[in-house]
N, CA, C and O of each residue as an XYZ file, in Angstrom:
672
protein
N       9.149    -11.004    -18.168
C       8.372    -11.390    -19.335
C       6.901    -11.487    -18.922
O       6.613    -12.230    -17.983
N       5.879    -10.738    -19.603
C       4.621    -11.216    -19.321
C       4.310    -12.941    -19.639
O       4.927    -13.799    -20.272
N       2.749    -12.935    -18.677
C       2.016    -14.061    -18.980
C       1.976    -14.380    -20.871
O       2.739    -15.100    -21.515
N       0.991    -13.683    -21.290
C       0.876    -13.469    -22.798
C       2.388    -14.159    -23.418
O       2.554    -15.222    -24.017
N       3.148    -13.357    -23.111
C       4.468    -13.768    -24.043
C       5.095    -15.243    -23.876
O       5.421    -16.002    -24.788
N       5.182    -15.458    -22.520
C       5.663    -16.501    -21.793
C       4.792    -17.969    -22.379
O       5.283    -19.058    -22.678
N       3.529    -17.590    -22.405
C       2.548    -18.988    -23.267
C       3.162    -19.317    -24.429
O       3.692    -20.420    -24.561
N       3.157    -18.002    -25.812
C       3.762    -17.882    -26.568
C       2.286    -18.696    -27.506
O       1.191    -18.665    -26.943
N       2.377    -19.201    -28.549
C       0.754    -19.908    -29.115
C       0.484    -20.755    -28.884
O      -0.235    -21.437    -29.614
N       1.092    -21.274    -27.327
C       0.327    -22.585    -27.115
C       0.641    -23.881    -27.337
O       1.683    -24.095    -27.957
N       0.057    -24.698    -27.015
C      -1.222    -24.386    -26.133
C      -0.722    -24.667    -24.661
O       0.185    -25.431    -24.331
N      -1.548    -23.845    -23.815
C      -1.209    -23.842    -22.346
C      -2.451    -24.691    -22.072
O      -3.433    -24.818    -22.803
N      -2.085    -25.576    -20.180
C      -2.688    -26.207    -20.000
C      -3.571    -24.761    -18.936
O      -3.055    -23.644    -18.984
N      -4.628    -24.941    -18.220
C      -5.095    -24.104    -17.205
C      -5.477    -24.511    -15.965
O      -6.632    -24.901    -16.137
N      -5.178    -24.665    -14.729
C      -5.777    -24.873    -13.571
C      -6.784    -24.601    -13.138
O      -7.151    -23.453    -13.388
N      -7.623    -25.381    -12.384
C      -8.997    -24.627    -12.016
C      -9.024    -23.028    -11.049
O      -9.805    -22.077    -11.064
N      -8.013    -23.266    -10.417
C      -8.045    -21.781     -9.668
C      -7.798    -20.655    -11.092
O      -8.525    -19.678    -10.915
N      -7.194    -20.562    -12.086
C      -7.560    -19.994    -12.881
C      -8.592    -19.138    -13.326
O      -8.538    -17.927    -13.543
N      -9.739    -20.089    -13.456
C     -10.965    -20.192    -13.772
C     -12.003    -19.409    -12.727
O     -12.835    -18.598    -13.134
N     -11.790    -19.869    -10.917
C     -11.737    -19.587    -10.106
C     -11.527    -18.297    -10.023
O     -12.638    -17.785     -9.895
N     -10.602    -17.375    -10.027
C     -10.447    -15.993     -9.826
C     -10.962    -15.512    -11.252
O     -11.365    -14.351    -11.322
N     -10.972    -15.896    -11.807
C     -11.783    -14.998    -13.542
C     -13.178    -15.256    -12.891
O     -13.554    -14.154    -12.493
N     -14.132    -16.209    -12.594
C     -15.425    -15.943    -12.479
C     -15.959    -14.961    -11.264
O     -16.813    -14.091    -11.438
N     -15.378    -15.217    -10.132
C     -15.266    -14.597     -8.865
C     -14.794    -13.019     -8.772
O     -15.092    -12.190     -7.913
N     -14.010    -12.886     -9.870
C     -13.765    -11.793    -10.156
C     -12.405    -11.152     -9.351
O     -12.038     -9.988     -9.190
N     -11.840    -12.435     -8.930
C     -10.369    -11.747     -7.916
C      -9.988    -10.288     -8.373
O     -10.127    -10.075     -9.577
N      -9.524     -9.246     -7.586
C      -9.200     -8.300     -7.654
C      -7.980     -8.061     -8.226
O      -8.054     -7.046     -8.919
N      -6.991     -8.508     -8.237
C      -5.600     -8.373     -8.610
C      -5.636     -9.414     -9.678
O      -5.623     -8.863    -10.779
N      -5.679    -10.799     -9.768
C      -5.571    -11.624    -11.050
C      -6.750    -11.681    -12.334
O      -6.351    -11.666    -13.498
N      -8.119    -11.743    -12.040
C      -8.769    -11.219    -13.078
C      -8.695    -10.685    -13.871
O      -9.388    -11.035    -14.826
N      -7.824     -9.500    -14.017
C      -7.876     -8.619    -15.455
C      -6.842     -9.155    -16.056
O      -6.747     -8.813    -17.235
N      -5.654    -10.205    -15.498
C      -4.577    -10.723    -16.135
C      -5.160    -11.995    -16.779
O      -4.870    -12.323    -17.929
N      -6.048    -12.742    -15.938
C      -6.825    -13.579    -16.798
C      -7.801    -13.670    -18.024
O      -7.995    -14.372    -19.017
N      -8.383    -12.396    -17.294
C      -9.370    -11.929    -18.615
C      -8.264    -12.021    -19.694
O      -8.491    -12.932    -20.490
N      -7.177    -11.356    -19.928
C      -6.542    -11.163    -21.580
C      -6.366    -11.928    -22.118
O      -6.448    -11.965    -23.346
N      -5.888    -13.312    -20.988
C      -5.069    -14.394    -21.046
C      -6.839    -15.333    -22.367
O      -6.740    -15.941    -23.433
N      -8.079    -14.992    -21.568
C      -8.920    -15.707    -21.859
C      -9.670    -15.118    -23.375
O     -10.239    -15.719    -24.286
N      -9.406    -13.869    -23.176
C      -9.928    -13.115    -24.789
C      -9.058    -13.296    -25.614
O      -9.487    -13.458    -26.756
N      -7.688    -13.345    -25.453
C      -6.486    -14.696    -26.595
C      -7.262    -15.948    -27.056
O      -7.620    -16.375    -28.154
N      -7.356    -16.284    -26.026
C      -7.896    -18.410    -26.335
C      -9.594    -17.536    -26.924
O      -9.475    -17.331    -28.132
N     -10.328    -17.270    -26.654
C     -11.520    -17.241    -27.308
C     -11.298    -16.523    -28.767
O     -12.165    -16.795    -29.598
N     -10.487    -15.842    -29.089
C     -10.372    -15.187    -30.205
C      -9.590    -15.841    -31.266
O      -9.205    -15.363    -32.333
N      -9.387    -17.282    -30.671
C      -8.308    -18.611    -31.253
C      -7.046    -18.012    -31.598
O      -6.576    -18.350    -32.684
N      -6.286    -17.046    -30.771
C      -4.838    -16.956    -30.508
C      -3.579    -17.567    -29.776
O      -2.360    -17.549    -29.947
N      -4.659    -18.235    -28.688
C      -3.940    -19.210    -28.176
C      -4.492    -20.351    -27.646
O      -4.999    -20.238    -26.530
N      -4.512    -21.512    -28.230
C      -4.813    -22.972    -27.524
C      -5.086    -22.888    -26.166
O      -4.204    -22.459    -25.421
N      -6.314    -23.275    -25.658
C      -5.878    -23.720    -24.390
C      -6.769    -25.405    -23.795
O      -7.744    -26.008    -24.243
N      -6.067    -25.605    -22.909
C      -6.972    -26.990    -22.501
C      -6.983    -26.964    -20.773
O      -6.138    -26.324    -20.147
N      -8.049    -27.743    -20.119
C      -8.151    -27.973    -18.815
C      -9.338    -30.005    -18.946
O     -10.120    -30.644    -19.650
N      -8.556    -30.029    -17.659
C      -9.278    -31.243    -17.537
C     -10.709    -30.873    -16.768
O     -11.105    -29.826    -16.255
N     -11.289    -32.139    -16.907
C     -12.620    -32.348    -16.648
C     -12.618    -32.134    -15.011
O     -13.604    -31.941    -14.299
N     -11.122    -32.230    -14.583
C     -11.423    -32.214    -13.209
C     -11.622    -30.617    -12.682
O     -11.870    -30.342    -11.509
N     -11.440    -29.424    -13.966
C     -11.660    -28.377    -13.393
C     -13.338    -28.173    -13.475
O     -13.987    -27.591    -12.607
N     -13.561    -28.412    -13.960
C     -15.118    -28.340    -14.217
C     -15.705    -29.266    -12.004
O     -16.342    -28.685    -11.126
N     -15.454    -29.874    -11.985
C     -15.765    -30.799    -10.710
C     -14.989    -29.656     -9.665
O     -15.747    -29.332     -8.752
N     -14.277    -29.300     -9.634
C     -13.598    -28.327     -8.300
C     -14.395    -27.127     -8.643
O     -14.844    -26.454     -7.714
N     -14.667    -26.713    -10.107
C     -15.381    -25.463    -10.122
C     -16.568    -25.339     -9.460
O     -17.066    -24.395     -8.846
N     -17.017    -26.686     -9.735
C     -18.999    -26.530     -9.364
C     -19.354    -26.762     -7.709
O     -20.440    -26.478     -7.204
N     -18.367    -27.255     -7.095
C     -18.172    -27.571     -5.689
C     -19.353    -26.386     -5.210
O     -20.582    -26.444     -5.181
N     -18.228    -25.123     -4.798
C     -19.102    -24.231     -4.202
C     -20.082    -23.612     -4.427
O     -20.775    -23.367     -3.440
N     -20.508    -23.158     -5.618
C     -21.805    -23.249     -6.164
C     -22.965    -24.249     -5.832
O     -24.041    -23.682     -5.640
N     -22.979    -25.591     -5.723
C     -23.385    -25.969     -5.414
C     -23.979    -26.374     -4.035
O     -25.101    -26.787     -3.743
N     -22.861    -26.123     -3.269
C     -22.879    -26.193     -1.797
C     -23.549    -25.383     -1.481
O     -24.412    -25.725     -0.672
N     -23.536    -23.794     -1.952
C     -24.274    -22.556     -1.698
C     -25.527    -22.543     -2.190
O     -26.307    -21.612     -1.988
N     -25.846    -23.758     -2.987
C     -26.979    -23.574     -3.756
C     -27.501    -22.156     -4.886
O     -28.507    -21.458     -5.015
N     -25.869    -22.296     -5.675
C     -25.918    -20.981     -6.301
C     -26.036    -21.622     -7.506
O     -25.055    -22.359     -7.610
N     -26.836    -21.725     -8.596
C     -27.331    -22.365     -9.528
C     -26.804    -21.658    -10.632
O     -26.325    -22.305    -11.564
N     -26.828    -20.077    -10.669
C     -26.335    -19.284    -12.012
C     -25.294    -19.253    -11.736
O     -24.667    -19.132    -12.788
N     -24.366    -19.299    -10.585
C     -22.679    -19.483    -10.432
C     -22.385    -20.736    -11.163
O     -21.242    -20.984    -11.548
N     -23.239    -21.416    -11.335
C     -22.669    -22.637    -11.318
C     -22.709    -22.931    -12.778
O     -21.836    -23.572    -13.363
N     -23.881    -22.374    -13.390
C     -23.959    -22.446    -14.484
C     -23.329    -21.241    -15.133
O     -23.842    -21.293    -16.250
N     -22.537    -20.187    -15.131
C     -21.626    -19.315    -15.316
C     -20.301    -20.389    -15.756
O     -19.795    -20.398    -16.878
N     -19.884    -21.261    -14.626
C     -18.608    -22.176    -14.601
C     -18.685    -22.722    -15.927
O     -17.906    -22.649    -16.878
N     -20.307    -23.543    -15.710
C     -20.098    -24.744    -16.768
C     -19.799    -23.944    -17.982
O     -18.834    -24.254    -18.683
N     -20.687    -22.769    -18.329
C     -20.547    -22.105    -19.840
C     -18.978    -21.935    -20.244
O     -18.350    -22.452    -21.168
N     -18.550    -20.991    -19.184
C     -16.854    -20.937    -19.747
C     -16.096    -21.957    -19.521
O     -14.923    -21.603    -19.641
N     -16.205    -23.243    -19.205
C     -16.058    -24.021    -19.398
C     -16.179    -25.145    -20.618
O     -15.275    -25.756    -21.188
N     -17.175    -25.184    -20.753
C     -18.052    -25.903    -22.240
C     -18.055    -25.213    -23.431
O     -17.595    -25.730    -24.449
N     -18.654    -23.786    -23.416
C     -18.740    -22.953    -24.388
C     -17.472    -21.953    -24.475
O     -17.852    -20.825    -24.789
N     -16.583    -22.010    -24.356
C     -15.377    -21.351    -24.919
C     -14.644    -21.512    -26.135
O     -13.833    -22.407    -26.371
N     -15.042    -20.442    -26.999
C     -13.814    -21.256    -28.055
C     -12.220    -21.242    -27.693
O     -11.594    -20.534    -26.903
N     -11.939    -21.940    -28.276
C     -10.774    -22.087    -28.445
C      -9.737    -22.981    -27.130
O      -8.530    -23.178    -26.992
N     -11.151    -23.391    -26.230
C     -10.927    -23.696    -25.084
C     -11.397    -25.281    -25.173
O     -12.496    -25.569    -25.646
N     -10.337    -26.442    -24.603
C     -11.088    -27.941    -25.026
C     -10.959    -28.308    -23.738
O      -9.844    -28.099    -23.261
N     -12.116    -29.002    -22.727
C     -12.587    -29.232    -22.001
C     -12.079    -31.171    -22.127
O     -12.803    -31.900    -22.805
N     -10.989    -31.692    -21.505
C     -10.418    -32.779    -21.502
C     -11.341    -33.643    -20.880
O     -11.618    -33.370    -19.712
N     -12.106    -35.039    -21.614
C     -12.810    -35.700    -20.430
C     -11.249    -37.209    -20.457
O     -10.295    -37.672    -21.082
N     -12.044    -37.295    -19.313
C     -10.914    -39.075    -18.944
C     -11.677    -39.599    -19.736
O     -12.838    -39.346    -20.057
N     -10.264    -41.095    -20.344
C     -10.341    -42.175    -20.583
C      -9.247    -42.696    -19.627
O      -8.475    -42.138    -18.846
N      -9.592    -44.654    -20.176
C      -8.870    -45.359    -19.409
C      -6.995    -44.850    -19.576
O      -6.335    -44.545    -18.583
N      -6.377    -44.857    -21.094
C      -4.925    -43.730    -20.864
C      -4.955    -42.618    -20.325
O      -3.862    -42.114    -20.067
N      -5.846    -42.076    -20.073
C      -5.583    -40.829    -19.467
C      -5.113    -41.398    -18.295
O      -3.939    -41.290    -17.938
N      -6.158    -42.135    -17.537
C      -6.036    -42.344    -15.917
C      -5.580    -42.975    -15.570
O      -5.636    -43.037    -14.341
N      -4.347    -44.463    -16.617
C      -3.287    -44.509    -16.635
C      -1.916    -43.901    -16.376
O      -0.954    -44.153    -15.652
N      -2.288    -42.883    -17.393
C      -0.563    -41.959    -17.296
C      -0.973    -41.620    -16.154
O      -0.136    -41.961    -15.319
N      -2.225    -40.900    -15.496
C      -2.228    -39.611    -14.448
C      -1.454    -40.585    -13.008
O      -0.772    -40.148    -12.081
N      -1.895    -42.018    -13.303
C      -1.337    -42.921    -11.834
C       0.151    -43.107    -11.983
O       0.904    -43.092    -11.009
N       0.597    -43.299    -13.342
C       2.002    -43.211    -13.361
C       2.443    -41.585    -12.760
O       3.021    -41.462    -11.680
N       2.140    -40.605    -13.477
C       2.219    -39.141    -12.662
C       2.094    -39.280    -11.071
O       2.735    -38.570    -10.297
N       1.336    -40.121    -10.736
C       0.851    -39.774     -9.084
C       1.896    -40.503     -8.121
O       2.442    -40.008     -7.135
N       2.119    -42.382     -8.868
C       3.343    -42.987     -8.353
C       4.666    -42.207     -8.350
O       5.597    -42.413     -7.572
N       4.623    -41.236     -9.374
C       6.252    -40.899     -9.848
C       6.674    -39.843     -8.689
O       7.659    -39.709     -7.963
N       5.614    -39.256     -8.849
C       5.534    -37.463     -7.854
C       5.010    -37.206     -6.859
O       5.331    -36.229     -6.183
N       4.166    -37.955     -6.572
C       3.570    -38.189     -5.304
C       2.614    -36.915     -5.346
O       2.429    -36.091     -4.451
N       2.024    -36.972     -6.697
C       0.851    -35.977     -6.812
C      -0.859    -36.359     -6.137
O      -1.278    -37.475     -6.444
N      -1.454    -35.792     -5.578
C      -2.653    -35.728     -5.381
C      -3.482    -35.916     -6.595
O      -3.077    -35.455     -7.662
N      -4.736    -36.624     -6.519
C      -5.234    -37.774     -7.731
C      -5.312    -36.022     -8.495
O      -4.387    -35.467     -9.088
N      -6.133    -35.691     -8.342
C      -6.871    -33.988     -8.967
C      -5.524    -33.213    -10.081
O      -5.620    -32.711    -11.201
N      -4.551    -33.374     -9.334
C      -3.163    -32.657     -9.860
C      -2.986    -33.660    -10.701
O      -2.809    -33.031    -11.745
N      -2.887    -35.100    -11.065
C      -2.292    -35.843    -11.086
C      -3.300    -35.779    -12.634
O      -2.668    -35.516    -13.658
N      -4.200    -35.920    -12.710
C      -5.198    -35.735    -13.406
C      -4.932    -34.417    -14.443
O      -4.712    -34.675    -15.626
N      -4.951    -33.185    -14.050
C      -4.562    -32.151    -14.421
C      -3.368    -32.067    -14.967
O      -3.096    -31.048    -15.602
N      -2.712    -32.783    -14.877
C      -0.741    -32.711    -15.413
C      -0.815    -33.776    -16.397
O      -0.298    -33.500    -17.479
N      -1.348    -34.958    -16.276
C      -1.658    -35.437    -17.546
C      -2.417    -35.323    -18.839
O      -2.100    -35.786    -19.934
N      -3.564    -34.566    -18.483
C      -3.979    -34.029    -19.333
C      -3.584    -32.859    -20.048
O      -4.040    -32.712    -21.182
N      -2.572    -31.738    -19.427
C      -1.805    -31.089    -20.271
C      -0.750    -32.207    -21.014
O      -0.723    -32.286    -22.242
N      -0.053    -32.897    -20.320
C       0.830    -33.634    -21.192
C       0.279    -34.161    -22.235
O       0.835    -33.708    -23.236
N      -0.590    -34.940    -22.511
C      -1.813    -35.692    -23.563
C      -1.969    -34.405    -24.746
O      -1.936    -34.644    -25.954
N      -2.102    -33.346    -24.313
C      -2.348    -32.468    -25.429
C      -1.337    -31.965    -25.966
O      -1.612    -31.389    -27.018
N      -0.493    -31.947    -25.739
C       0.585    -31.538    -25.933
C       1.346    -29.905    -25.472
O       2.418    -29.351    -25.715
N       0.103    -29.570    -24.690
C       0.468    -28.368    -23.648
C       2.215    -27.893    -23.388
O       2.926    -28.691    -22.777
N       2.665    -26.897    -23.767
C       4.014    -26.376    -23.439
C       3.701    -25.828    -22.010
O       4.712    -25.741    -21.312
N       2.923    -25.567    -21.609
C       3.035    -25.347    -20.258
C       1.363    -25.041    -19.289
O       0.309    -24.882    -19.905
N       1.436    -25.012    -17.799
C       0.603    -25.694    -17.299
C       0.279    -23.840    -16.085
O       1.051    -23.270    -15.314
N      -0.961    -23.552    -16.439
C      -0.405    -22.058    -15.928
C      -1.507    -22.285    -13.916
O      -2.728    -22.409    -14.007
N      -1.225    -22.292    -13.274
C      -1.666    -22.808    -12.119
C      -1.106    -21.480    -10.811
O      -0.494    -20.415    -10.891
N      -1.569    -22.085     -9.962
C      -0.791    -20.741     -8.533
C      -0.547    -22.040     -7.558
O      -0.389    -21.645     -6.403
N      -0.467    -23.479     -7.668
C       0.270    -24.044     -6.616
C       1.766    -24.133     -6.743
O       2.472    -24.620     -7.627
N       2.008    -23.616     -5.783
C       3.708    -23.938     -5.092
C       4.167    -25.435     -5.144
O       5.281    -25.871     -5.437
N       3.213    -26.006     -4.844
C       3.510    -27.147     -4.618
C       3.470    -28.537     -5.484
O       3.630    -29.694     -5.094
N       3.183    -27.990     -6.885
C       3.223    -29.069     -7.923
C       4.922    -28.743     -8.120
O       5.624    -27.754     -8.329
N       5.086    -30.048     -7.939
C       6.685    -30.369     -8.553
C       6.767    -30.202    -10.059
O       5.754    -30.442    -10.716
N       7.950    -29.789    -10.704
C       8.351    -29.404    -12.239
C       8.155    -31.047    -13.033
O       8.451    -32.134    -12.536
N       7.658    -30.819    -14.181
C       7.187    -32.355    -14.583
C       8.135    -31.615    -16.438
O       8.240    -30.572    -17.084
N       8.592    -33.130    -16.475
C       9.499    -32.876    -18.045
C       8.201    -32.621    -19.130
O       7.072    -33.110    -19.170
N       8.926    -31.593    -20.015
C       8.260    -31.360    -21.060
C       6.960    -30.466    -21.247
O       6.267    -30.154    -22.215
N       6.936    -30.102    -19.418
C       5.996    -28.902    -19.358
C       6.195    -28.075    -18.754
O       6.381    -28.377    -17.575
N       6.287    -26.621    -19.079
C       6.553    -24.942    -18.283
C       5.985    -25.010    -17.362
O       4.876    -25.227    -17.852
N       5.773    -24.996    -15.930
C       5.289    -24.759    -14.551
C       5.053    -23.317    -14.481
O       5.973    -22.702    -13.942
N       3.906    -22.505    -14.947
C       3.664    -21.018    -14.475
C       2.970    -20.759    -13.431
O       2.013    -21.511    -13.247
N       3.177    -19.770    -12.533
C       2.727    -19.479    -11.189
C       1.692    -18.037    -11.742
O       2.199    -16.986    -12.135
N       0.693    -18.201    -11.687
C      -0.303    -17.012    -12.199
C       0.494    -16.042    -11.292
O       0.892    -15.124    -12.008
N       0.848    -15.889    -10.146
C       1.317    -14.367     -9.125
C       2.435    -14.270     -9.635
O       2.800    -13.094     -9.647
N       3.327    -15.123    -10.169
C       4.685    -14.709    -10.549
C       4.279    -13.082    -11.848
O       5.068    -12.137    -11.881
N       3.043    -13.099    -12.705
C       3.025    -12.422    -13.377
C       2.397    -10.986    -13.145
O       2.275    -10.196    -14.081
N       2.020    -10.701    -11.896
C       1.250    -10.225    -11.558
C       2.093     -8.332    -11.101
O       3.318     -8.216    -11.073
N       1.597     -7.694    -10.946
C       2.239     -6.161    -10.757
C       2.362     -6.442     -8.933
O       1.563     -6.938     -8.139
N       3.915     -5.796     -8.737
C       3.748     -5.648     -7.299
C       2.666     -4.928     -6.859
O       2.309     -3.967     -7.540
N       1.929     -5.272     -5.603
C       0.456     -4.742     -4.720
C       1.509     -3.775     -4.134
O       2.729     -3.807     -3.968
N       0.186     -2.623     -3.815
C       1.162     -1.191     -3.102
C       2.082     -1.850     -1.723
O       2.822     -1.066     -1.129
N       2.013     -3.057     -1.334
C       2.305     -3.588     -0.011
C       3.588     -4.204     -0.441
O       4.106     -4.766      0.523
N       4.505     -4.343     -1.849
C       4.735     -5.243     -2.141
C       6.670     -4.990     -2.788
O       6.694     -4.596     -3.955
N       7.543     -5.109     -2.389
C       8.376     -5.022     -3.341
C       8.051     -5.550     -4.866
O       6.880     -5.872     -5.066
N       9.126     -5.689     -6.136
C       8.986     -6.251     -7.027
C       9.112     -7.865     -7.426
O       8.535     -8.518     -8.296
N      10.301     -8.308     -6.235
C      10.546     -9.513     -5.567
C       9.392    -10.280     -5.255
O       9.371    -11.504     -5.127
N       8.417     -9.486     -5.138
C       6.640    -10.249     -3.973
C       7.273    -10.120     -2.316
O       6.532    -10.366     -1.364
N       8.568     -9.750     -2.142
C       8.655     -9.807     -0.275
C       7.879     -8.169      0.030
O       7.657     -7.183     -0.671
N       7.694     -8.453      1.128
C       6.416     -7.338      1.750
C       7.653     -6.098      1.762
O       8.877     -6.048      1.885
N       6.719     -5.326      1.594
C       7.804     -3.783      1.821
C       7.952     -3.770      3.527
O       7.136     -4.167      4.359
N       9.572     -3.043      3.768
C       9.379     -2.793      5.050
C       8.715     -2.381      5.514
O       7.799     -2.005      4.783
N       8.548     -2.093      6.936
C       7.356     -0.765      7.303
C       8.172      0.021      8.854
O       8.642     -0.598      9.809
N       8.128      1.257      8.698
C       8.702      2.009      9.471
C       8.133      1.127     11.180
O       6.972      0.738     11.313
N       8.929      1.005     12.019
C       8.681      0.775     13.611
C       8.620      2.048     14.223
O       9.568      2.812     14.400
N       6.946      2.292     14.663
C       6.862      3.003     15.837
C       7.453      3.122     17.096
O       7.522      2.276     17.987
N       7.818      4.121     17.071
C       8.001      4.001     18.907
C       6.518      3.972     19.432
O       5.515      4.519     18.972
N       6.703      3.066     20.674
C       5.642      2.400     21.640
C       5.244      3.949     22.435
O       6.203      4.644     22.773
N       4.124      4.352     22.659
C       3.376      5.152     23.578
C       3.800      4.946     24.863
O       3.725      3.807     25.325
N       4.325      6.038     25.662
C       4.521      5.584     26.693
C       3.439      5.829     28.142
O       3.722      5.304     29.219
């Protein structure tokens, strides 16, 4: 099933690495994001991210002292339609500590999973392995959707590769 179908109208929550390979321009996930993002701007599909993607986005930009990167982030960030930019309140950062006691999530994740839950997000589209499945929200792996790389079965395990014989 594609990404597209799999959201279905929403609304999906979005991870900052998301965001991350669409501005940067990742080679392989970008053009799956781009569609994903000309849906939500064209108000086809809901989407939401917390405030904490905006704070992981601006990190390196800033560090680099890259000022139009940075201000690139904030725009598709802020100025997106169809796109709502979650700030905390005190329930938010409530539930997110109940999330963090429950799962033993990292504050950032913890933050991010509640704020899809709060919106009522069917699902949470991210590339960590390592967020545990949380009730009442779809866990999508952005690579799960992705076309096998020429390196790649359809599975994602690496294609074999013929063994040389050693030079003698």
């Amino acid at each position: 099933m594609e990404l597209i179908e799999r959201v279905g109208g929403g609304p999906v929550a979005l991870d900052s690495a998301i965001f991350i390979y669409f501005i940067e321009d990742d080679e392989r996930r970008a053009p799956l994001i781009a569609s994903l993002l000309q849906r939500i701007d064209q108000g086809q599909l809901g989407a939401v991210t917390s405030a904490v993607t905006l704070l992981e986005c601006l990190v390196v930009p800033y560090r680099d002292g890259d000022l139009a990167l940075a201000e690139r982030y904030e725009a598709l960030l802020t100025r997106s339609r169809g796109l709502t930019l979650i700030d905390f309140d005190r329930p938010l950062l409530r539930a997110a500590a109940q999330l963090r006691a429950a799962l033993g999530l990292k504050t950032p994740d913890a933050l991010q999973l509640a704020a899809a839950l709060r919106t009522g997000a069917k699902a949470f589209l991210t590339n960590d392995r390592r967020l545990p499945p949380v009730a009442g929200l779809a866990m999508l792996q952005l690579d799960d959707f992705l076309p096998p790389s020429a390196g790649q079965h359809a599975s994602g395990a690496p294609r074999a590769t013929k063994k040389r014989a050693r030079p003698r």
